[in-house]
C-alpha positions in Angstrom: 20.9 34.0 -26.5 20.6 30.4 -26.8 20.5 28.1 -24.2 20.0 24.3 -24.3 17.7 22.6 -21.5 18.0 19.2 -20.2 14.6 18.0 -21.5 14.2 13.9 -22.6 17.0 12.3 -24.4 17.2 15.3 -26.9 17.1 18.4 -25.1 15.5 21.5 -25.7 17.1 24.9 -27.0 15.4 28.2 -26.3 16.1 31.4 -27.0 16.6 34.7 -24.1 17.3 38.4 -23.7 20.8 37.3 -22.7 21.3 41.2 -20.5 18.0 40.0 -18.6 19.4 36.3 -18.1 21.6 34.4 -15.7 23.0 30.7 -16.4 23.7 28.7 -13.1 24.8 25.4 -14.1 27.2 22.7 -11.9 30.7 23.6 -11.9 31.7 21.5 -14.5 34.1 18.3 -14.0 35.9 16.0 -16.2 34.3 12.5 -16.4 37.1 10.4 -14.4 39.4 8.6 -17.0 39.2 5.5 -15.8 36.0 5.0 -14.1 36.2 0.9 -13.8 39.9 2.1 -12.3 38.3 4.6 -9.9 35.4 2.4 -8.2 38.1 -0.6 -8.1 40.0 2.0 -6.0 36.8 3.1 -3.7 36.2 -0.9 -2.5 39.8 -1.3 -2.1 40.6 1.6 -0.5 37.6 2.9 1.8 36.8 6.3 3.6 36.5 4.1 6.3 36.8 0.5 7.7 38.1 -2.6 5.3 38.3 -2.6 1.8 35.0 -4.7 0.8 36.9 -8.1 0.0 38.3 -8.3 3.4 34.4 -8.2 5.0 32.7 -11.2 3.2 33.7 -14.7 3.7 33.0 -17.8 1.1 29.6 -19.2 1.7 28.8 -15.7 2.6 25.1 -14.5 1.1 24.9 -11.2 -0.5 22.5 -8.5 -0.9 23.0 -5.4 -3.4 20.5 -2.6 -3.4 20.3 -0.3 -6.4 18.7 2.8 -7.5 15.7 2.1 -9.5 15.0 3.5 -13.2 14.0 7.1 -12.6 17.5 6.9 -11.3 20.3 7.9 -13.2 23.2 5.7 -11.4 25.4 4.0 -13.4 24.6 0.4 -12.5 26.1 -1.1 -15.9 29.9 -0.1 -13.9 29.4 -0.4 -10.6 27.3 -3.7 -10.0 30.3 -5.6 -12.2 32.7 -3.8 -10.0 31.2 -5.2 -6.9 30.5 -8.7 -8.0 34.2 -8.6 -9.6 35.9 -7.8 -6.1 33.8 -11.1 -4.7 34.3 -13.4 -7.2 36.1 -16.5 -5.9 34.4 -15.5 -2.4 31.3 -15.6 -3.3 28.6 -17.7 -6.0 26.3 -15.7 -8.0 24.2 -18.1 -7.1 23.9 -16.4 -3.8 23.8 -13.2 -4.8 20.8 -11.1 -5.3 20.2 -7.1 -6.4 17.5 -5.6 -4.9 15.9 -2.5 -7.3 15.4 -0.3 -4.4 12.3 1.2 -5.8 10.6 2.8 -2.3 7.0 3.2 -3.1 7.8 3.3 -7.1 6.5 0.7 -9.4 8.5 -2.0 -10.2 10.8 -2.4 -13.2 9.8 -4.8 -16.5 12.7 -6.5 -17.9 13.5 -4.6 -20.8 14.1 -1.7 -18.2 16.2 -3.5 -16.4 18.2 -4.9 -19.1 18.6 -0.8 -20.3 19.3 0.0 -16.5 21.7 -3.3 -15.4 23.0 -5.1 -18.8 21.8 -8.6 -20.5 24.9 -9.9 -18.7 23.6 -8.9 -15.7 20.3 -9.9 -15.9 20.7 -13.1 -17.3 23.5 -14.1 -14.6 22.2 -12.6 -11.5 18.8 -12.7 -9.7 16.8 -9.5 -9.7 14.0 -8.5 -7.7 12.0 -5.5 -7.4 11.0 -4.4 -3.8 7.3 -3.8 -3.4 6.7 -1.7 -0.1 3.0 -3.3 -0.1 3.7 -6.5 -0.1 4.1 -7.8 3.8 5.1 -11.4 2.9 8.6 -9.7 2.1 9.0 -7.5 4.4 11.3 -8.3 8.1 10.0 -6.2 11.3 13.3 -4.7 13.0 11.4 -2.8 15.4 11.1 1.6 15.9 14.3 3.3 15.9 14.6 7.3 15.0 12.5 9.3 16.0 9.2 6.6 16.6 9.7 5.2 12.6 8.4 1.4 12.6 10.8 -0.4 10.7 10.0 -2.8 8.0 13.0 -4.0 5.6 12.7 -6.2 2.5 13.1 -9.4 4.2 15.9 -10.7 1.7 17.7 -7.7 2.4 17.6 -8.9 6.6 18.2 -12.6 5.6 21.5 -11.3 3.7 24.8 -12.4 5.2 26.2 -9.3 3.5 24.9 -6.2 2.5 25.8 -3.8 0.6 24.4 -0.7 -1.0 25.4 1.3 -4.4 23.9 4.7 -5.6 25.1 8.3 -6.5 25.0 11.4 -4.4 23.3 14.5 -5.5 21.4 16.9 -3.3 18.4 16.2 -2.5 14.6 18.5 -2.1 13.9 17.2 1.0 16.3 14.4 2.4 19.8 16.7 2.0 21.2 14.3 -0.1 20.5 10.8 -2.4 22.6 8.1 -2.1 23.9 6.2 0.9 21.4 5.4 3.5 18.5 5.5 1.3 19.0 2.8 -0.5 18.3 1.3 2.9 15.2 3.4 3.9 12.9 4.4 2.2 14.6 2.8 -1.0 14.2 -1.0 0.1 11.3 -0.1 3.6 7.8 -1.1 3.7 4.7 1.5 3.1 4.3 1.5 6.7 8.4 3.1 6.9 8.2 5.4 4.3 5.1 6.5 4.9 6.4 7.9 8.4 9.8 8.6 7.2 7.4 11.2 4.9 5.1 12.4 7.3 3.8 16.2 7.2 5.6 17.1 10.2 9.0 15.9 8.5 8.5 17.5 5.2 7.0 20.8 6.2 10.1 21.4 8.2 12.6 23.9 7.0 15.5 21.5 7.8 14.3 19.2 5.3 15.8 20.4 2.2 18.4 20.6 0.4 22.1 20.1 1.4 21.2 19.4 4.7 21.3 16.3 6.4 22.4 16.7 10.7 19.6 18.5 12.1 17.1 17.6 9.1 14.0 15.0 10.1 13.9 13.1 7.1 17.7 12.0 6.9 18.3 11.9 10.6 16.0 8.8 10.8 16.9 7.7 7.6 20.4 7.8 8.8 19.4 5.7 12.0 17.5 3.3 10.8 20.7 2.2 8.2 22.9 2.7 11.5 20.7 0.3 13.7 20.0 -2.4 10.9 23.1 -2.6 9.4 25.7 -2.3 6.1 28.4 -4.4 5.2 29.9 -1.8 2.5 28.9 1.5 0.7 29.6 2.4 -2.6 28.6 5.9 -4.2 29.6 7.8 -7.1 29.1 11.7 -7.7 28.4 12.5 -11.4 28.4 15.3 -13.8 26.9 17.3 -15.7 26.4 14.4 -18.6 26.1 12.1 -15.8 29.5 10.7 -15.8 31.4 9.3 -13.3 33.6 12.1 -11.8 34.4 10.5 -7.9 33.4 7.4 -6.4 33.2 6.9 -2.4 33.3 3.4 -0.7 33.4 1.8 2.9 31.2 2.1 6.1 28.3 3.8 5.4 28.4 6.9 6.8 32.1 8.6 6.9 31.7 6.9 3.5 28.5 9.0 2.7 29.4 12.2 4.7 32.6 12.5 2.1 30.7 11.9 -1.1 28.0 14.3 0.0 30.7 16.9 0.7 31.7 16.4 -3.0 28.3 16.6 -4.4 27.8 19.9 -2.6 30.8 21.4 -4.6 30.0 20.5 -7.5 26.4 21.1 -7.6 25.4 23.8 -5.1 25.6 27.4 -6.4 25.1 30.8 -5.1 23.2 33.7 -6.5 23.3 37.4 -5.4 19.5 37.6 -5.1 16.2 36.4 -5.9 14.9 36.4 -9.9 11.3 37.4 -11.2 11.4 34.3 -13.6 12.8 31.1 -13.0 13.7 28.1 -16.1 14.2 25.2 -15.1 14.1 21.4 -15.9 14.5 17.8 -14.3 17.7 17.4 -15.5 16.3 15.0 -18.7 16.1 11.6 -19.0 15.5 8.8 -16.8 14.8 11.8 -13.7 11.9 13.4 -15.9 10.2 10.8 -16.9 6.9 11.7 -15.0 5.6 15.1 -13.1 5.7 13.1 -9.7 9.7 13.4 -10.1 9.5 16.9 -11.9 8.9 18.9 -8.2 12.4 18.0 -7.7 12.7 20.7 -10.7 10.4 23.0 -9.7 11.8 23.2 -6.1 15.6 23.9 -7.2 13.8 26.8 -9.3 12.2 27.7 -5.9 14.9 28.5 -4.4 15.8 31.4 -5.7 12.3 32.6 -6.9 10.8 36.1 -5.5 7.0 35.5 -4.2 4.5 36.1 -6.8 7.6 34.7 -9.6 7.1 32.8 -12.1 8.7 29.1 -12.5 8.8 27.5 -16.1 9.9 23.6 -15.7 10.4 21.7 -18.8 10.1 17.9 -18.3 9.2 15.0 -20.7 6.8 13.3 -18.6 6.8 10.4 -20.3 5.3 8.5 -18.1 2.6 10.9 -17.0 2.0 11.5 -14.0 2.7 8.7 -13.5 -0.5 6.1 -13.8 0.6 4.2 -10.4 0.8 5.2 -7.1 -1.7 8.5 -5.3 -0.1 11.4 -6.9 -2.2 12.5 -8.8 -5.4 11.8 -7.0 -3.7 13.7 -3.9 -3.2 16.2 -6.2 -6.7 17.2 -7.7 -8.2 16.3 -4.4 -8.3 20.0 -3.4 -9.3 23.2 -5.3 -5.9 25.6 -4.6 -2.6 24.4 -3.8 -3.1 26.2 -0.2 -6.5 24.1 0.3 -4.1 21.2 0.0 -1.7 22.5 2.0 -4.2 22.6 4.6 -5.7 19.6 3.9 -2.8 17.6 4.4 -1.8 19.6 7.5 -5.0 18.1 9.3 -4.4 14.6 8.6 -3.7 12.3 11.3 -2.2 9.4 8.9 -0.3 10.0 6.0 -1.4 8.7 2.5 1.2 7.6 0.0 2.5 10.6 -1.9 1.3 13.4 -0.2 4.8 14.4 0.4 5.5 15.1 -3.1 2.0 17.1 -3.1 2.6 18.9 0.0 5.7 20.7 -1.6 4.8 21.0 -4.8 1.9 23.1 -3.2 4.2 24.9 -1.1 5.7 26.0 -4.1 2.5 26.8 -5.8 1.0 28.5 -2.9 3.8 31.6 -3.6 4.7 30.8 -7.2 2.8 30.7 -10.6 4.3 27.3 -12.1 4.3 26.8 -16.0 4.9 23.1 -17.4 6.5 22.5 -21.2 6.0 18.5 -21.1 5.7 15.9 -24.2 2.9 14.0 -23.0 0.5 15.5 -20.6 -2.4 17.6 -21.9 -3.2 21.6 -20.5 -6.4 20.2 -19.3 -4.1 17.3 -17.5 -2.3 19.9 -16.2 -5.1 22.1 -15.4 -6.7 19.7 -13.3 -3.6 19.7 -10.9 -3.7 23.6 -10.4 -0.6 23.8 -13.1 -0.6 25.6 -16.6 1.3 24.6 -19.8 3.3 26.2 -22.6 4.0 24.8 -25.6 6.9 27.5 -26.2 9.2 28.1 -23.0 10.7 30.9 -25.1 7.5 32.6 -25.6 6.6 32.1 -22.0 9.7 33.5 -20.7 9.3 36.7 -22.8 5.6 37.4 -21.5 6.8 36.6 -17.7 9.7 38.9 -18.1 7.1 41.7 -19.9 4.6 41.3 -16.6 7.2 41.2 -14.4 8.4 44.9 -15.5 11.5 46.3 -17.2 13.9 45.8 -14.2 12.5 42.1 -14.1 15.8 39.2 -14.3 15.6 35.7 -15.7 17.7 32.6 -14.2 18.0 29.6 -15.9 18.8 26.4 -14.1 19.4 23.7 -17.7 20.0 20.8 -15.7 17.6 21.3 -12.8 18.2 19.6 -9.6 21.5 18.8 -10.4 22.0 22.4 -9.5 21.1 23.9 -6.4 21.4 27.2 -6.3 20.9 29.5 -3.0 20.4 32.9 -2.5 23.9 33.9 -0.2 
């Protein structure tokens, strides 16, 4: 049985004893027809409140945030459809997009001519957010539950704004989209670095599907509420990461719909746990480094029996990546329960311990297998993870450990399915 993974641009076929194997993909949906016809629809006719037109006034300035490159959200459509509904209102010249990055690094120009459009670039101003850098951050004060509050300051200074991103479900925040490209997407270290805290991530309500009752996206959730959103535009996307829905209006009755939709399309039961779990990072832009990868690993942890084994595939090719404490976090510790503990005894949280702390969780009850394009077995090695260069190999000698009863689930597209044991 052949089945093709969600690995780079390419993909990746391997091959499976298909009476071992089951295939839990999205529920497949047509890519909408008209897609410039659908999110012209969603900011004129809103979940919620006025259509997005009716809430700026001429002279008005405007702030956009946007998903940033690891990010598959169709920017190229929806930033024109946004700036199109405020033309004659509004002068580009007062316009800005803000790549709502979080603690990611910034985006060169040739990404963000591939992620926005020359057009775009070369008409309307584009700034990164860089959560380090204080100058351009705006104190709003504490508001959840204790998060200090810092906001890229042209976001504050806006007379309007307005966020655009796509819903999918999300390891630890329920689901993308809406209020985070508020916080953490345009906060400052200080923000996210609560927003991310050990407490927060090690609870069992952070995860995902769930947002009411979940740490991470109630605050989330109330810092947008307290700070403030002219409009919100998101889009849910399939399988090939089309546009299938788009939601707009006040944030969130506008985000509590487009989540609903996400969760039908993407969230999937099984009967039971498997022995061996395949899965990916759904391909490019989302694989493009191991950092984004646990977002793999933990759909495939979902439905994994203790002692399984998980085998992600993901490009990584941007390593782990280079920037940010990921890695160093990572090796800092000799077992992924050392680091569990380690990070359970810190009083302050250091950037990217989050991502760490449940990647070990995973680790600390699963073997975890890499296939990648870049990173080396003694990269890997270093970080407490091994590496095949054949997944179909890998699978077969799993399976053969596991015993003859053992069952094989294969998740192609990764996070963008969710599957749960019912």
């Amino acid at each position: 049985m052949r089945v093709r993974l969600a690995y780079g641009e390419s993909g990746l076929v391997i091959n499976v004893d298909s009476a071992r194997t089951t295939v839990v993909e999205p529920v497949r949906h047509q890519a909408a027809a008209d897609p410039d016809g659908v999110l012209r629809r969603a900011l004129r006719e809103p979940i919620a409140g006025p259509p997005l037109r009716d809430r700026v006034r001429r002279g008005q300035t405007v702030a956009i945030s946007a998903c940033d490159g690891t990010r598959p959200q169709p920017r190229p459509l929806m930033i024109p459809a946004v700036l199109s509904e405020l033309e004659d209102v509004v002068d580009l010249a007062d316009v800005v997009i803000l790549v709502a990055t979080g603690t990611h690094r910034g985006n060169s120009d040739a990404e963000l001519r591939e992620m926005f459009g020359d057009e775009i670039v070369d008409t309307v101003r584009i700034v990164n957010h860089d959560a380090r850098d204080q100058a351009e951050l705006a104190w709003l004060g504490v508001h959840g539950d204790g998060v200090p509050v810092w906001l890229n300051r042209q976001w504050v200074d806006a007379d309007v704004r307005i966020t655009t991103g796509f819903v999918e479900p999300h390891f630890f925040a329920g689901f993308s989209g809406g209020p985070k490209l508020v916080a953490p997407g345009l906060a400052g270290l200080d923000t996210v670095l609560v927003l991310h805290d050990a407490t927060r991530i090690g609870s069992p309500d952070a995860t995902w599907g769930v947002t009411h009752g979940n740490p991470v996206h109630d605050d989330v959730r109330a810092i947008a509420e307290a700070t403030g959103v002219t409009f919100a535009l998101d889009v849910v996307l399939n399988r090939d990461k089309d546009i299938v829905a788009a939601f707009g209006g006040d944030l969130l009755p506008m985000h509590a719909a487009a989540c609903a939709a996400a969760k039908r399309i993407a969230m999937r039961p099984v009967v039971s746990p498997f022995d061996v779990v395949v899965t990916t990072n759904s391909g490019y832009p989302l694989d493009q480094n191991l950092y984004q990868s646990v977002k793999g690993m933990s759909a495939a942890h979902q439905i994994i029996r203790r002692g399984g084994t998980i085998i992600c595939a993901a490009e990584c090719r941007d390593g782990f990546p280079d920037h940010g404490s990921y890695r160093s976090v990572l090796s800092s510790a000799d077992s992924p329960q050392a680091l569990l503990d380690q990070i359970s005894r810190r009083t302050a949280t250091t950037p990217d311990q989050w991502q760490v702390q449940i990647q070990a969780r995973i680790q600390s009850t699963s073997r975890v297998v890499m296939h990648t394009g870049t990173l080396t077995d003694a990269d890997l090695a270093a970080v407490h993870l091994e590496q095949t260069a054949d997944i179909s190999t890998a699978v077969a000698e799993s399976l053969a450990a596991a015993g003859p009863d053992a069952r094989l689930c294969i998740l192609p597209e990764g996070p963008q399915t969710i599957p749960y044991v019912a």
